[in-house]
N, C-alpha and C positions, 0 to 999 in steps of 0.2 A: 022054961026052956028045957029041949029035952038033952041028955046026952048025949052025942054023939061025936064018935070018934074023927078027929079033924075039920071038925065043923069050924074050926078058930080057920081055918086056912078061906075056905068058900066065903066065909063071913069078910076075913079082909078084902079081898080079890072082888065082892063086891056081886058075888054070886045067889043069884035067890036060891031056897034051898028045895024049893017045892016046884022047880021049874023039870026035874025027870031029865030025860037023856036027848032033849034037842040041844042043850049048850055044848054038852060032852059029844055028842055024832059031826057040830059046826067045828069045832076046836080039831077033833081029830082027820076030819076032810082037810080041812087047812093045812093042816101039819104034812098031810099024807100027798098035797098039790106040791108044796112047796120041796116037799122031803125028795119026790120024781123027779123035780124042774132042778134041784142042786144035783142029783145022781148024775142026770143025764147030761149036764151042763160037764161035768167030770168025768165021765166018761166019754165026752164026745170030742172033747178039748185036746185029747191024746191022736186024736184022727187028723190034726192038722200038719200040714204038711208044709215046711220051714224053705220057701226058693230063695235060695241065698245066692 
């Protein structure tokens, strides 16, 4: 096994190691969907208007 630096981390997480940058592009879309969908949901929540 070769060394490499943080490999103990992929290895738990259950990550193959020779799989390149389709896991890491899926993880970061994800993140990047979700991360807009809470911005907006935050920013949009301040526009409501309270008829009391």
């Amino acid at each position: 096994m070769e060394h490499i630096p943080a490999a103990w981390i992929t290895a738990a997480a259950g990550v193959p190691q020779h799989q390149g940058s389709g896991y890491l592009l899926r993880v970061v879309l994800v993140v990047m969907i979700v991360g807009c969908a809470l911005t907006g949901w935050f920013l949009l929540r301040g526009y409501k208007r309270k008829d009391d």
